[in-house]
N, C-alpha and C positions, 0 to 999 in steps of 0.2 A: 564271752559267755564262759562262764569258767568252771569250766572243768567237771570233772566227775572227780575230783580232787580237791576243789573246793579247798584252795590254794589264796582265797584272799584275806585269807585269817592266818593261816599255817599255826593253829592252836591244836596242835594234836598230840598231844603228852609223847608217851612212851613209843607210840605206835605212831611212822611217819614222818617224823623229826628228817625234813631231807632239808639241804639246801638251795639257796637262791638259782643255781645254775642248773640246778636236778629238777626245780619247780619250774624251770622254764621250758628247759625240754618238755617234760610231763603234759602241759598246757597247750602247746605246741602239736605235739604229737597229738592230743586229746582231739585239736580241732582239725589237724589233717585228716584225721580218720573217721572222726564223727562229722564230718564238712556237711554228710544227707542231713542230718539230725538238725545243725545249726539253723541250713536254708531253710525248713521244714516249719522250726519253730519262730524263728523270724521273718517268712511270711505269712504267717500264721496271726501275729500280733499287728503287723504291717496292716489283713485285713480288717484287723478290728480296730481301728486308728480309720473310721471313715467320718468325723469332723473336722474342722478348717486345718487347714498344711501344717505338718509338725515339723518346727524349728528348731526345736531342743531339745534334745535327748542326753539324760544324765544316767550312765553305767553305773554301778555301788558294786566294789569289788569287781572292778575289770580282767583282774590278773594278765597277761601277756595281749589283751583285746581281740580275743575271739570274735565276741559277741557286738565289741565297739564297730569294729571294722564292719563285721556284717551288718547291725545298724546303719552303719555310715553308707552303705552300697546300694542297701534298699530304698531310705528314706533320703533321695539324692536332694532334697532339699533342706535338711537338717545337718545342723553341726553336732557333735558331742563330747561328754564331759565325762572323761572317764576316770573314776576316784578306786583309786587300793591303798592299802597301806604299807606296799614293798615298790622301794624306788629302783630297783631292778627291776621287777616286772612291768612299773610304769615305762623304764627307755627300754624294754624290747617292744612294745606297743608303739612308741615312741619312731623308735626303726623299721619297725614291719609299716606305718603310716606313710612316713616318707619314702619307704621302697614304691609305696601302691599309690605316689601321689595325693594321700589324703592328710598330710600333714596339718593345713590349714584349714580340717576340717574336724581335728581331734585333739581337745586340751586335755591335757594332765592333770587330775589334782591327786598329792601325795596326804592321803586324812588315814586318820584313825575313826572309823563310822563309829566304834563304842566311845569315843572322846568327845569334843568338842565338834559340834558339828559345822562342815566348813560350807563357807562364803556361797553362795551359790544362787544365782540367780533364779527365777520362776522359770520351768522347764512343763514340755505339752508332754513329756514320756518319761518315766523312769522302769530302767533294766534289773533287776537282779536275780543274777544265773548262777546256784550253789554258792551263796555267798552268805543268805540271810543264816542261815544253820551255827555260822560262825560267831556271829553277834552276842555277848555275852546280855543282850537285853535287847532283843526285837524288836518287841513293842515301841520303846521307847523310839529304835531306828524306825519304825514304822510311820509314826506322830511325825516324827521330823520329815519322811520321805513326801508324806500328807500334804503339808505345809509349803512342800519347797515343790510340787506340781500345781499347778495350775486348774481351776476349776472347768472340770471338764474332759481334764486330760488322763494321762493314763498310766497305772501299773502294773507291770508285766513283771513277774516270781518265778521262778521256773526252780525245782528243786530234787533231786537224785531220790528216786527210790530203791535202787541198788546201785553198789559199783559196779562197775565194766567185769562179764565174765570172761575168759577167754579157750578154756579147758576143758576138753572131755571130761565126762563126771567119772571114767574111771580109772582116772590117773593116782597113784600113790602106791605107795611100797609095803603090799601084801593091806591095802586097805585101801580099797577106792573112794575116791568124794575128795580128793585134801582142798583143792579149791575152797568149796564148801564150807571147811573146816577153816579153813585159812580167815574167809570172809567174817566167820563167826566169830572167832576169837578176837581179829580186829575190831567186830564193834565193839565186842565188848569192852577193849581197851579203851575204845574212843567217847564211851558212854559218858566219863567222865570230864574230857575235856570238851564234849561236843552231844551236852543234855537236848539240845534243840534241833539235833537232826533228826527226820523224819515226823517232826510236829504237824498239826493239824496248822496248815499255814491260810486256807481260806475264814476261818474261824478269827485266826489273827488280823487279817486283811479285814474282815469286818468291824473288828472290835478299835482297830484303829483309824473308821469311819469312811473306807471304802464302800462301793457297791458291787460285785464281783459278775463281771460281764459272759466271762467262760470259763470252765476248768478243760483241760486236756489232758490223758496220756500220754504218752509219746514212748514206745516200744522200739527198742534201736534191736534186732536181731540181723546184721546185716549179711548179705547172699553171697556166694562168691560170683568173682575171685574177690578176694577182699584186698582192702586197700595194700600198697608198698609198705607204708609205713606199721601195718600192723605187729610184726614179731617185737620192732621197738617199741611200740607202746604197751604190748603185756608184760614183754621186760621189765620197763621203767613202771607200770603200776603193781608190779608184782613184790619189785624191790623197795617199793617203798612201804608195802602190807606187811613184808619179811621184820623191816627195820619195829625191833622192839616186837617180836611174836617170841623171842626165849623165855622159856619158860609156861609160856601159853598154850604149846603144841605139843605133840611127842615130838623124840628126837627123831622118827620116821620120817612124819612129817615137815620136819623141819629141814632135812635132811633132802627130802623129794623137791621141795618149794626150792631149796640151794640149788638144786641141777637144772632145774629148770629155768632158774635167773642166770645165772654165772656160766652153766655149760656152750660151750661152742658146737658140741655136735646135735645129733638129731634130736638128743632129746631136750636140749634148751629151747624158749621160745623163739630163739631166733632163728630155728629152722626147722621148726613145727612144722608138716604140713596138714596139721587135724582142729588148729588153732577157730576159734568162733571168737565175734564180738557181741555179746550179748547186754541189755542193759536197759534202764527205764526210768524215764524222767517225765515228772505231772508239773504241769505249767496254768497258771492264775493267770487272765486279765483283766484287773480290780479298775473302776472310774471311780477318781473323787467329785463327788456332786456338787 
C-alpha cells in the first residue's frame, strides 16, 4: 500500500525528486507507523471479498509491498501480483517476502501501468493504494484494470486526502503554521506534475464500468505513545516536501523547515517530544458485474 508518498510513479517535478534509497526508507517507514491504518483498511476490503475464495490478488503500484504483504497475510489463500515501475522497490518487496516466508506467494512484475499494459492473468481483486493519482491517464488504467478482473471480483482504490501532519500548528520563526505553509506550497508545486490527485475517483470507477460497493474514510490521528519509528518518518517526509520549496516559502520559513529536518537537537524531529501523526485516507470498493 503505498505510501502517503505515492512513490509508484515518483512523477513530482520540482518538489520531491528524492531517490531510489530515500523512497525506500520513506515507504518503509510509512508502513511501520501507519501499520493500525494498513490492518484497518485491509480487513476492511477482506470483509467485502464475501464470494467464492480469492486467488488472485493484483497490487498496481506496490512500491516496497506494504499493502502486498498485508494482502498476502489476510487472504491466506491467495497469491499476489505485485506491479511498479522502480526495480528497486520491487527487490526490497522482494526481500522483505522472503524474510516473512512469503516468497512463493509474491510475483514481481516491473511495468510501466501508463505504457503497455502487462501480461497478467484474470485476477478475483485488484489493490490500488496512492498510486492511481500518478497515472498520467486513469481512465484508460482503469478499462485495463476492468478487464484484467474477473467478473464478479473486486476493486479496492484507496487514495490520500492529505499528507501525514506531524507538527504543532505553532511552530515557525515569529509566524506560526509553517507546516501548513509548507503543505500548501507543495501542492501547489505538485499541481502540475500530479493534475489527478485528489480527483473524484468514485465518479471514475463508475465511468469505467464498476459498481462501487462502499466508500470509507479512514482518519489516521494516532494516540500516544506513538510509534519508535515516528521522529524518522517526519524526517524523511519533511525532507522530501523541503526538496524544491526555494523560492516557494519565505526564507523564515525555509529556514524553520531546515532545523527541523537536519537539527540533532530538541528542535529537530528527531527528538521532538510534541510530534503528532495526523492524516486521512478515503478508500473505494468498486465490483465489476
Amino acid at each position: 500500500m503505498e505510501s502517503h508518498q505515492h512513490e509508484s510513479r515518483h512523477r513530482h517535478g520540482a518538489v520531491g525528486e528524492i531517490d531510489s534509497a530515500a523512497t525506500v526508507e520513506l515507504l518503509d517507514l510509512d508502513a511501520e507507523v501507519l501499520h493500525s491504518y494498513l490492518s484497518d483498511v485491509v480487513a476492511w476490503v477482506h470483509d467485502m471479498a464475501t464470494d467464492p475464495p480469492y486467488r488472485r490478488i493484483l497490487d498496481l503500484g506496490c512500491g516496497t509491498g506494504s499493502g502486498a504483504l498485508a494482502l498476502t497475510r489476510r487472504f491466506g489463500a491467495a497469491d499476489v501480483i505485485a506491479v511498479d515501475m522502480s526495480a528497486p522497490l520491487l527487490a526490497r518487496l522482494s526481500e522483505k517476502a522472503r524474510d516473512l516466508g512469503l516468497v512463493n506467494r509474491i510475483r514481481t512484475v516491473e511495468a510501466d501501468l501508463d505504457g503497455v499494459w502487462p501480461t497478467i492473468d484474470t485476477v478475483d481483486l485488484a489493490w490500488a493504494s496512492n498510486s492511481l493519482h500518478h497515472m498520467s491517464d486513469p481512465d484508460r488504467v482503469l478499462v485495463d484494470v476492468f478487464a484484467t478482473i474477473r467478473p464478479g471480483g473486486l476493486l479496492a482504490v484507496a487514495e490520500m486526502e492529505s499528507f501525514p501532519r506531524f507538527l504543532p500548528d505553532d511552530i515557525g520563526l515569529g509566524r506560526p503554521g509553517v507546516e501548513a505553509r509548507c503543505h500548501a506550497a507543495a501542492a501547489e508545486a505538485l499541481a502540475h506534475d500530479l493534475p489527478h490527485l485528489g480527483d473524484d475517483w468514485g465518479t471514475r470507477l463508475r465511468r469505467a464500468g464498476f459498481t462501487i460497493e462502499s466508500q470509507r474514510t479512514f482518519t489516521i490521528d494516532l494516540p500516544r505513545p506513538l510509534p519508535a519509528a515516528t521522529g524518522r518518518y517526519a524526517q524523511a517526509s519533511l525532507r522530501r516536501i523541503r526538496t524544491g520549496l526555494d523560492g516557494r516559502l519565505s526564507a523564515e520559513d525555509l529556514a524553520t523547515l531546515d532545523i527541523l529536518v537536519d537539527s540533532d537537537g530538541t528542535d529537530g524531529v528527531l527528538r521532538r517530544d510534541d510530534l503528532t501523526v495526523r492524516a486521512a485516507r478515503t478508500a473505494w470498493v468498486a465490483r465489476r458485474p
